[in-house]
py3Dmol code that shows the C-alpha trace and the ligand (Angstrom):
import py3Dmol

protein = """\
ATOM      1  CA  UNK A   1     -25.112 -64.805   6.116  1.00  0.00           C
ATOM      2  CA  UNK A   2     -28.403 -67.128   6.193  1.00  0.00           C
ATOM      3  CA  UNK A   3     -28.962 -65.338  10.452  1.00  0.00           C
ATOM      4  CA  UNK A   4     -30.171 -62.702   7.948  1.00  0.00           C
ATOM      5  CA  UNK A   5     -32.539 -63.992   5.732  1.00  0.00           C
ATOM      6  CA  UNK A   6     -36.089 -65.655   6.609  1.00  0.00           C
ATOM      7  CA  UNK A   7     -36.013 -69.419   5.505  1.00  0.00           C
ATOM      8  CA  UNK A   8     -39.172 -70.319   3.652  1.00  0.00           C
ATOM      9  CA  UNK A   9     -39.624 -74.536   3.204  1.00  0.00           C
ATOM     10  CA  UNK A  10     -40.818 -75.036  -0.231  1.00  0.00           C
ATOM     11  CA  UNK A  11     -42.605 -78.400  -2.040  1.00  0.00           C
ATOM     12  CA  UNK A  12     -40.135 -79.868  -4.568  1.00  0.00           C
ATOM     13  CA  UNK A  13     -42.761 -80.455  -8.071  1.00  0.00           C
ATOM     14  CA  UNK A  14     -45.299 -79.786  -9.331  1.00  0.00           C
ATOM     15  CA  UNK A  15     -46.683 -77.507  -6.693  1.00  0.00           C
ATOM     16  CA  UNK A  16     -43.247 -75.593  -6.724  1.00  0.00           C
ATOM     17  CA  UNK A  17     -43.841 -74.007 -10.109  1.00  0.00           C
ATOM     18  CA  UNK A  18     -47.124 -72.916  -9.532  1.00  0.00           C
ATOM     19  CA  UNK A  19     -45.093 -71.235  -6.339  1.00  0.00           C
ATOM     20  CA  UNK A  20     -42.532 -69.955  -8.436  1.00  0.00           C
ATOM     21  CA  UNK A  21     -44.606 -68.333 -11.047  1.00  0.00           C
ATOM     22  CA  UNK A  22     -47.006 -66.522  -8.280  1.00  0.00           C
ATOM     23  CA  UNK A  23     -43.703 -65.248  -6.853  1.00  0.00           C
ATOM     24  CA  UNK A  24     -42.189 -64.061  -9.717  1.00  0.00           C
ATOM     25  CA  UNK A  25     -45.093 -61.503 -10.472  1.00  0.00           C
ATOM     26  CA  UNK A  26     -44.313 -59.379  -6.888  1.00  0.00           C
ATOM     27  CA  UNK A  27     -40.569 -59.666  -7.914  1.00  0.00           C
ATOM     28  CA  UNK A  28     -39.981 -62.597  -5.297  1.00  0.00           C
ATOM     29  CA  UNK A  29     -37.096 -64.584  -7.165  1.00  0.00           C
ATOM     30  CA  UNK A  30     -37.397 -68.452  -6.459  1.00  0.00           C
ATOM     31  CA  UNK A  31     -33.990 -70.201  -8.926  1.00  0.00           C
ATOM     32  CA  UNK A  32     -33.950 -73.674  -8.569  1.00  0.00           C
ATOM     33  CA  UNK A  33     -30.080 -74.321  -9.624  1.00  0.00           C
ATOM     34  CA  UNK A  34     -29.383 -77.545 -10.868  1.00  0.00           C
ATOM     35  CA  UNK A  35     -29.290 -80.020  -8.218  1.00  0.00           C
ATOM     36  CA  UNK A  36     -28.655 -77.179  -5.697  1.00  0.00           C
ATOM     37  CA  UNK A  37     -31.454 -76.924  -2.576  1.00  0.00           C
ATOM     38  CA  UNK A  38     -31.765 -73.783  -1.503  1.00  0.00           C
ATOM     39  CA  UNK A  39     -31.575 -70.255  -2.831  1.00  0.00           C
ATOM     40  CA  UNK A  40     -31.327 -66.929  -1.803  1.00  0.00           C
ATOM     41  CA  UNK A  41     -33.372 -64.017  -2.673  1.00  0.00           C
ATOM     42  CA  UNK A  42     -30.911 -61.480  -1.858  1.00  0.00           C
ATOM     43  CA  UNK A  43     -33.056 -58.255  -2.894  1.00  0.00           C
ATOM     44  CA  UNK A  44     -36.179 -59.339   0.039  1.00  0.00           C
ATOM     45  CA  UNK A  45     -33.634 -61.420   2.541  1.00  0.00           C
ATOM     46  CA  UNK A  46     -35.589 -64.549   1.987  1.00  0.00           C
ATOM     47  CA  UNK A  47     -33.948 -67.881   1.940  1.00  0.00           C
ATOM     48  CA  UNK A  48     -35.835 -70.736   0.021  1.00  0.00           C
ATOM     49  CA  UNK A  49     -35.456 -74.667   0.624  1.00  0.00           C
ATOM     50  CA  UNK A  50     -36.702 -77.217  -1.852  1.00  0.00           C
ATOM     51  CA  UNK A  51     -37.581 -80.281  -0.057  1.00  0.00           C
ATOM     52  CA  UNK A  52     -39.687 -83.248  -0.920  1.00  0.00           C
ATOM     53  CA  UNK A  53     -43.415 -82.402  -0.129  1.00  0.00           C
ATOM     54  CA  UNK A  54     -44.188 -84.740   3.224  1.00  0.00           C
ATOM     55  CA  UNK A  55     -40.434 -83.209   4.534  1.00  0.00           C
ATOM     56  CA  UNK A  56     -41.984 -79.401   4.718  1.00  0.00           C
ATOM     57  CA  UNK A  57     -43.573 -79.575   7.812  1.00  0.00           C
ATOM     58  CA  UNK A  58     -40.545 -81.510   9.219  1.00  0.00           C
ATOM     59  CA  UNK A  59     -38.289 -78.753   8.580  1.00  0.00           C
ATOM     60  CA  UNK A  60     -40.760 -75.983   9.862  1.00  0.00           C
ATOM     61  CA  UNK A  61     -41.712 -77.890  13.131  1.00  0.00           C
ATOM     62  CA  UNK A  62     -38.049 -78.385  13.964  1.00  0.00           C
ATOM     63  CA  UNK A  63     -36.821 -74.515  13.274  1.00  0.00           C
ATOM     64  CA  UNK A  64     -34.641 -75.407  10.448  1.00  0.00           C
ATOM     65  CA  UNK A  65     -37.421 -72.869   8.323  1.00  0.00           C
ATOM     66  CA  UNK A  66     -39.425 -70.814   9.908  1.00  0.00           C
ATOM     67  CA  UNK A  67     -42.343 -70.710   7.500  1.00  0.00           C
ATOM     68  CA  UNK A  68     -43.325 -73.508   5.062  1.00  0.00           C
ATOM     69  CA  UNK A  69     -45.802 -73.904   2.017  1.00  0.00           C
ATOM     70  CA  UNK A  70     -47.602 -77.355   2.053  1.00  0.00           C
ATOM     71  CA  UNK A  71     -50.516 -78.848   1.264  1.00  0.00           C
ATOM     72  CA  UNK A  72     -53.481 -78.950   3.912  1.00  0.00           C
ATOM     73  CA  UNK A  73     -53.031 -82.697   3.720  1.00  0.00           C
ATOM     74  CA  UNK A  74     -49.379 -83.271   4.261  1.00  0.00           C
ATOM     75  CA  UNK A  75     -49.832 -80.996   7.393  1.00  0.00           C
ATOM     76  CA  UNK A  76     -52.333 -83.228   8.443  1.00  0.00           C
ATOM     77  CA  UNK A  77     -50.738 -85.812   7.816  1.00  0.00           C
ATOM     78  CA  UNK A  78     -47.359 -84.968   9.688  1.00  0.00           C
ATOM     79  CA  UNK A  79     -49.067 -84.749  13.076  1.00  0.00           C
ATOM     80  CA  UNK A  80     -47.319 -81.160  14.095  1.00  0.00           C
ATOM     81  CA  UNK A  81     -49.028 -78.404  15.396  1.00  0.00           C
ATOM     82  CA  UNK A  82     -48.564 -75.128  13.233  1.00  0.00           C
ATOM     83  CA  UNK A  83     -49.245 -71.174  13.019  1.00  0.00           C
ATOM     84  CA  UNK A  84     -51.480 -71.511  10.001  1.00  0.00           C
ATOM     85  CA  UNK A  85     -50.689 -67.928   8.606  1.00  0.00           C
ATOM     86  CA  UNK A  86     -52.421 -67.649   5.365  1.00  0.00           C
ATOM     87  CA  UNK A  87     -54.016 -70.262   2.563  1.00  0.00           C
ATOM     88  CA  UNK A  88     -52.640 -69.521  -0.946  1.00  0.00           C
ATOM     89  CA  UNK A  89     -54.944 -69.052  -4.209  1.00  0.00           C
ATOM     90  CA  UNK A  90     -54.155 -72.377  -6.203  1.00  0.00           C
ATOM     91  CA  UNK A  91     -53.462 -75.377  -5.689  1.00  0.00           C
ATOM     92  CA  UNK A  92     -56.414 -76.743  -4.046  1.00  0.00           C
ATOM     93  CA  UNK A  93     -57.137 -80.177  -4.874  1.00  0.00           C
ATOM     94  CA  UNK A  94     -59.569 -83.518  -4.506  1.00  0.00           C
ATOM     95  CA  UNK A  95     -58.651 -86.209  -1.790  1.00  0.00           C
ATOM     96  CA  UNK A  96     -60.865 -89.281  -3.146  1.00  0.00           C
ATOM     97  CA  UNK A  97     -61.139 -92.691  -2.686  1.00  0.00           C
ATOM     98  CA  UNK A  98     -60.521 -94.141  -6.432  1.00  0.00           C
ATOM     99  CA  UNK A  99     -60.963 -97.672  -7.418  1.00  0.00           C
ATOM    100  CA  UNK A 100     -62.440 -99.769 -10.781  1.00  0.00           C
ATOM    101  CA  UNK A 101     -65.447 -98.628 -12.170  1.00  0.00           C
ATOM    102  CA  UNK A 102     -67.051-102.122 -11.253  1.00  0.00           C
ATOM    103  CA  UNK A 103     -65.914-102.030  -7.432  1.00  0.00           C
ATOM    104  CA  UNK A 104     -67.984 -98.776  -7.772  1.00  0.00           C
ATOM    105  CA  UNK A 105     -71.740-100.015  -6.461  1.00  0.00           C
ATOM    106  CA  UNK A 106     -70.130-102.573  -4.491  1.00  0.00           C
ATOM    107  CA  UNK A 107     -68.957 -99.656  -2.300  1.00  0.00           C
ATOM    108  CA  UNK A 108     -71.855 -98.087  -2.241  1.00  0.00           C
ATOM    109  CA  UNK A 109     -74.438-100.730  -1.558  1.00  0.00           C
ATOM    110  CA  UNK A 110     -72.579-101.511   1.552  1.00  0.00           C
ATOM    111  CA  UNK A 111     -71.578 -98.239   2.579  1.00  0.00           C
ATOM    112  CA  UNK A 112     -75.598 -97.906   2.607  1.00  0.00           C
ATOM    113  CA  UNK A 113     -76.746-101.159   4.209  1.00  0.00           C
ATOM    114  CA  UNK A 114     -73.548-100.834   6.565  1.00  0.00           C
ATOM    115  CA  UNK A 115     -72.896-104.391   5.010  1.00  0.00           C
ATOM    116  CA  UNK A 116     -69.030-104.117   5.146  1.00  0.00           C
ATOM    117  CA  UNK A 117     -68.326-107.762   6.754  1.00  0.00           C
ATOM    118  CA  UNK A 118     -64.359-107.362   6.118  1.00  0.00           C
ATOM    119  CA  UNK A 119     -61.981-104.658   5.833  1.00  0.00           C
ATOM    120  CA  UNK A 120     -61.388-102.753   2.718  1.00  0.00           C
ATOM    121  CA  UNK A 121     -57.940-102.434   1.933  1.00  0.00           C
ATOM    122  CA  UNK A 122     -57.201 -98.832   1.188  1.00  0.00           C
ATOM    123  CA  UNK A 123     -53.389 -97.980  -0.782  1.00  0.00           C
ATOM    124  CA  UNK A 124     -52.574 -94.422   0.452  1.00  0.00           C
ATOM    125  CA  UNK A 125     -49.813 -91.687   1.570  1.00  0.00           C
ATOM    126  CA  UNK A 126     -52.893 -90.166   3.811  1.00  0.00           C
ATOM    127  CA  UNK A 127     -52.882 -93.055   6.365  1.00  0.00           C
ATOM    128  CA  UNK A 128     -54.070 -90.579   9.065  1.00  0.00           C
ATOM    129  CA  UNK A 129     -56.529 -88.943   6.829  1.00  0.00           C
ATOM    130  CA  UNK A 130     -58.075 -92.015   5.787  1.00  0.00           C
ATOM    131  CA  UNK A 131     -58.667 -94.072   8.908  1.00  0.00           C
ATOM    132  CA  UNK A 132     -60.092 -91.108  10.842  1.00  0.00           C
ATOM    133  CA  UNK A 133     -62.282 -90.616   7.760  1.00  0.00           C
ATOM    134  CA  UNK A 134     -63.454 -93.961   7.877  1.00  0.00           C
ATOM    135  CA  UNK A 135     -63.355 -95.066  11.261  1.00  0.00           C
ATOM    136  CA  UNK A 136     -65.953 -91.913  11.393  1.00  0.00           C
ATOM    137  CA  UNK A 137     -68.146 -93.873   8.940  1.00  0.00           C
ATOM    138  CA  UNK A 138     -67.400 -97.305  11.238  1.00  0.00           C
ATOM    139  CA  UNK A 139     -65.858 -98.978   8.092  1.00  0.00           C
ATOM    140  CA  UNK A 140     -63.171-100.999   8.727  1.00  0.00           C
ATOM    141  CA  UNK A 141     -60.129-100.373   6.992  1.00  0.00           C
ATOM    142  CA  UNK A 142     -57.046-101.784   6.702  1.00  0.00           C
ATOM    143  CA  UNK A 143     -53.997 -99.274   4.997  1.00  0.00           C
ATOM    144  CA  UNK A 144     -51.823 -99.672   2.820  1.00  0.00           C
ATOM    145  CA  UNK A 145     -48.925 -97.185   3.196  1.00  0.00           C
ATOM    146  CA  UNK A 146     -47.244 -96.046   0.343  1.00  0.00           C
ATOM    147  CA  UNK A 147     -45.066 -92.925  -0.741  1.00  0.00           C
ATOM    148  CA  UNK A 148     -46.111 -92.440  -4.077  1.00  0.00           C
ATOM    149  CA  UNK A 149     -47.197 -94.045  -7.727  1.00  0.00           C
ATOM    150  CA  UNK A 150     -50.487 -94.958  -5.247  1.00  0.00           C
ATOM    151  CA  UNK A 151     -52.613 -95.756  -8.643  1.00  0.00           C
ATOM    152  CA  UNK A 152     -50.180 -99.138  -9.100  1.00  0.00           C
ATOM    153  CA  UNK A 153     -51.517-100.409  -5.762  1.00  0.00           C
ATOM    154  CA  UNK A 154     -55.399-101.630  -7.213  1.00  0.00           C
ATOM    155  CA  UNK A 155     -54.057-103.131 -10.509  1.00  0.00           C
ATOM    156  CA  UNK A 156     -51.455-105.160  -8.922  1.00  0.00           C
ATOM    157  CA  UNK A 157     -54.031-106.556  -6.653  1.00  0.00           C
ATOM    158  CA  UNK A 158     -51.926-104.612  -3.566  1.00  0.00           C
ATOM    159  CA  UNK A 159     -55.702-102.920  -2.480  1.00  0.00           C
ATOM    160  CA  UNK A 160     -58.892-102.586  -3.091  1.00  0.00           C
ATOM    161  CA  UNK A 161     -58.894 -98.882  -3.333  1.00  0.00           C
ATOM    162  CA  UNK A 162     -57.005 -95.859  -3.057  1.00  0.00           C
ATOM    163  CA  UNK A 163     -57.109 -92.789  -1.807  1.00  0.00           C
ATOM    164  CA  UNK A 164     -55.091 -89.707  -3.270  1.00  0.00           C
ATOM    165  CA  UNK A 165     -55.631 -86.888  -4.875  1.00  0.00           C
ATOM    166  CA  UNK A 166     -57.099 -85.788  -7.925  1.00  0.00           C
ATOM    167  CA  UNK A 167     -56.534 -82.677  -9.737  1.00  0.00           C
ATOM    168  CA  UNK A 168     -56.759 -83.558 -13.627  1.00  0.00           C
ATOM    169  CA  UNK A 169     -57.680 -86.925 -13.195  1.00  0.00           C
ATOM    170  CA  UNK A 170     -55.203 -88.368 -16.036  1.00  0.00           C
ATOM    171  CA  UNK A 171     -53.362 -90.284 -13.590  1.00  0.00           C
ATOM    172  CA  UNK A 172     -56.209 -92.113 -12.890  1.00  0.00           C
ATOM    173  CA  UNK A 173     -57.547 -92.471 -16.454  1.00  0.00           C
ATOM    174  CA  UNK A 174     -54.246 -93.701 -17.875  1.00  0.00           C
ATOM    175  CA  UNK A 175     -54.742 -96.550 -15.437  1.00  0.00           C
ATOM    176  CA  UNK A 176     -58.453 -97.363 -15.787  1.00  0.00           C
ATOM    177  CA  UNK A 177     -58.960 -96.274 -12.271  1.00  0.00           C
ATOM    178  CA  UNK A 178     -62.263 -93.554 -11.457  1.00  0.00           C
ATOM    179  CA  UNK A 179     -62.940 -91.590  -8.757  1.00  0.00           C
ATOM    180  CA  UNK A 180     -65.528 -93.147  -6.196  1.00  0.00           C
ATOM    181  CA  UNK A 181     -66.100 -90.547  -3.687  1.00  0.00           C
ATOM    182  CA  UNK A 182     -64.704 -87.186  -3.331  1.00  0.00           C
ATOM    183  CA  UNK A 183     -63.908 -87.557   0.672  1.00  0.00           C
ATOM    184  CA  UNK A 184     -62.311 -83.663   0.811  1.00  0.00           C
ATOM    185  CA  UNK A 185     -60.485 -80.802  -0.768  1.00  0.00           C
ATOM    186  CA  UNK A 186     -57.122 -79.566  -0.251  1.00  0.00           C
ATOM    187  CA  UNK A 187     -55.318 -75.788   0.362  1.00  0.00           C
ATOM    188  CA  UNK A 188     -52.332 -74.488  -0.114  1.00  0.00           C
ATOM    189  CA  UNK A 189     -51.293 -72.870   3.269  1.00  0.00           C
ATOM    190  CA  UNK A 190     -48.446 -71.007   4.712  1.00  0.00           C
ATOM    191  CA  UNK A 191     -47.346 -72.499   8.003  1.00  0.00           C
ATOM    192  CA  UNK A 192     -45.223 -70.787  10.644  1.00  0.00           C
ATOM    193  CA  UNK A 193     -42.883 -72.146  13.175  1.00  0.00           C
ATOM    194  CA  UNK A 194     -44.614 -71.073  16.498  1.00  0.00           C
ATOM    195  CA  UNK A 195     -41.554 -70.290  18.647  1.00  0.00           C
ATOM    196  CA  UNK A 196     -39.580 -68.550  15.475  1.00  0.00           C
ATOM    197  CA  UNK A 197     -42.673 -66.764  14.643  1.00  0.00           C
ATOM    198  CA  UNK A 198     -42.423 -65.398  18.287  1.00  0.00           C
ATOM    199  CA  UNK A 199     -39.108 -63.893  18.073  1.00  0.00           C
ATOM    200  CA  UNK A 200     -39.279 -62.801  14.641  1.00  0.00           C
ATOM    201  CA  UNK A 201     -42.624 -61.695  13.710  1.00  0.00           C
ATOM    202  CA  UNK A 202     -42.320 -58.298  12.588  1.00  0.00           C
ATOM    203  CA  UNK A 203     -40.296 -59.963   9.587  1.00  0.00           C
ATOM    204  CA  UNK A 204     -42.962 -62.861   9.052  1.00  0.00           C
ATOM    205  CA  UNK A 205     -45.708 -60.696   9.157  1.00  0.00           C
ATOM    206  CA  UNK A 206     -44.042 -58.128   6.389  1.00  0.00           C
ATOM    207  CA  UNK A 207     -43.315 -61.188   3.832  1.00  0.00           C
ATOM    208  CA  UNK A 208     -46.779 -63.004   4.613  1.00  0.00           C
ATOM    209  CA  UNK A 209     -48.503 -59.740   4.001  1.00  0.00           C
ATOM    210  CA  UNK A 210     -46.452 -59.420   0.710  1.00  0.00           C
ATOM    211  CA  UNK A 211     -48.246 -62.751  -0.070  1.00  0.00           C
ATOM    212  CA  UNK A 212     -51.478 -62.192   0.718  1.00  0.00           C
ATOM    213  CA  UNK A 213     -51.594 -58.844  -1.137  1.00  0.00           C
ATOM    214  CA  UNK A 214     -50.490 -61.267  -3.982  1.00  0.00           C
ATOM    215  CA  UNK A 215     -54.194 -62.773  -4.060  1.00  0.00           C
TER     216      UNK A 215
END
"""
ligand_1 = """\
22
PRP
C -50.184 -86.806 -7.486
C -51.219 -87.761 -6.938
C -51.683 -88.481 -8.183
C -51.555 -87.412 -9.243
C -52.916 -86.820 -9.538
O -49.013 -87.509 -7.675
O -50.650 -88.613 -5.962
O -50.871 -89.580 -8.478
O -50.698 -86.378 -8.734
O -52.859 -85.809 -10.508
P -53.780 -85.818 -11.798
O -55.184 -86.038 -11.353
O -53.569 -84.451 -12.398
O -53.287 -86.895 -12.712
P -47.619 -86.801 -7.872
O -47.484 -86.290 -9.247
O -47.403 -85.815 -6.795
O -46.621 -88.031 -7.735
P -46.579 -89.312 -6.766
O -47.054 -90.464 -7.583
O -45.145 -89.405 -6.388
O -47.464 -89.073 -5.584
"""
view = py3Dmol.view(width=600, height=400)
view.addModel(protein, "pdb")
view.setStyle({"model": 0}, {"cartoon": {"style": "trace"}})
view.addModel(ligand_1, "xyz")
view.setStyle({"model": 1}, {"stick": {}})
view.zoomTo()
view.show()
């Protein structure tokens, strides 16, 4: 039955409901069932996974979906080379490097006087992100790779910084951790499976036009 149906990757969390609730105003049904991981919108053929966020552009680039909703950064991040078909209209967010207030003008007085004599150690899931970012700026970093909870990393002494994102800033708050510089922004995008989009493109095309006549 699934030969069918288009198979759409989605983001497990938080960035699933906002999903969800845009698709439920065009009559697009997204269920998540229990512990079930997919579902099947039987009315527009559509197939939807629920995978962790850094596993979307895994399934895409292997076939397994042929289109996938991620975050700008996690596609960055995986390395693959996508279609980029269409950038939804939420869900952007703030990549920043977050730290203690009091580590604050110690970054920026030798950011300024390019004083940095050692490397910064930097907690983050955006390894790639954040050494190209910095290696830019020639400031040595050394990364910290982590999957998640990133905020832990400067209280337990783990880093010096982070970098993450930022959308209400509570996580950081709750933990006495501030923003230090806002390095970029992130997008919601629709990513396509080159080769699948090939052979099946009148069908991509018709259900990424349905979304963005959403916006
Ligand atoms: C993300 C991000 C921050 C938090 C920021 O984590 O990594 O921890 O959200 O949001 P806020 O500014 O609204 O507080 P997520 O909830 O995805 O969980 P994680 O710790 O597993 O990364």
């Amino acid at each position: 039955m699934s030969n069918d149906y288009l198979t759409i990757a989605l983001p497990k969390g938080r960035l699933l409901e906002q999903v969800t609730a845009f698709f439920a105003k065009y009559d697009i049904t997204i269920k998540e069932e229990s512990r079930k991981l997919d579902y099947y919108d039987e009315k527009n053929k559509l197939r939807f996974l629920f995978v962790k966020n850094s596993d979307v552009p895994v399934y895409v680039n292997y076939g397994v979906a042929a289109l996938g909703i991620s975050g700008s950064d996690v596609v960055y991040e995986s390395g693959f080379e996508f279609l980029k078909l269409g950038i939804l209209p939420f869900g952007t967010t703030r990549i920043c490097l977050a730290g203690f207030e009091k580590d604050k003008d110690l970054y920026f007085k030798a950011y300024s006087t390019g004083s940095f004599v050692k490397e910064i150690k930097i907690a983050t899931k955006f390894g790639k992100f954040t050494t190209t970012y910095f290696n830019e700026k020639d400031i040595p970093v050394q990364i910290i790779k982590l999957t998640g909870s990133i905020e832990l990393a400067p209280i337990l002494g783990l880093s010096d910084f982070i970098v993450d994102l930022v959308e209400t800033g509570t996580t950081l708050k709750e933990n006495n951790l501030s923003v230090i510089e806002e390095l970029g922004k992130t997008q919601v995008e629709i990513i396509a499976n080159p080769s699948l989009y090939k052979l099946d493109y009148k069908k991509i095309d018709n259900i990424v036009t349905i979304i963005e006549n959403m916006k």
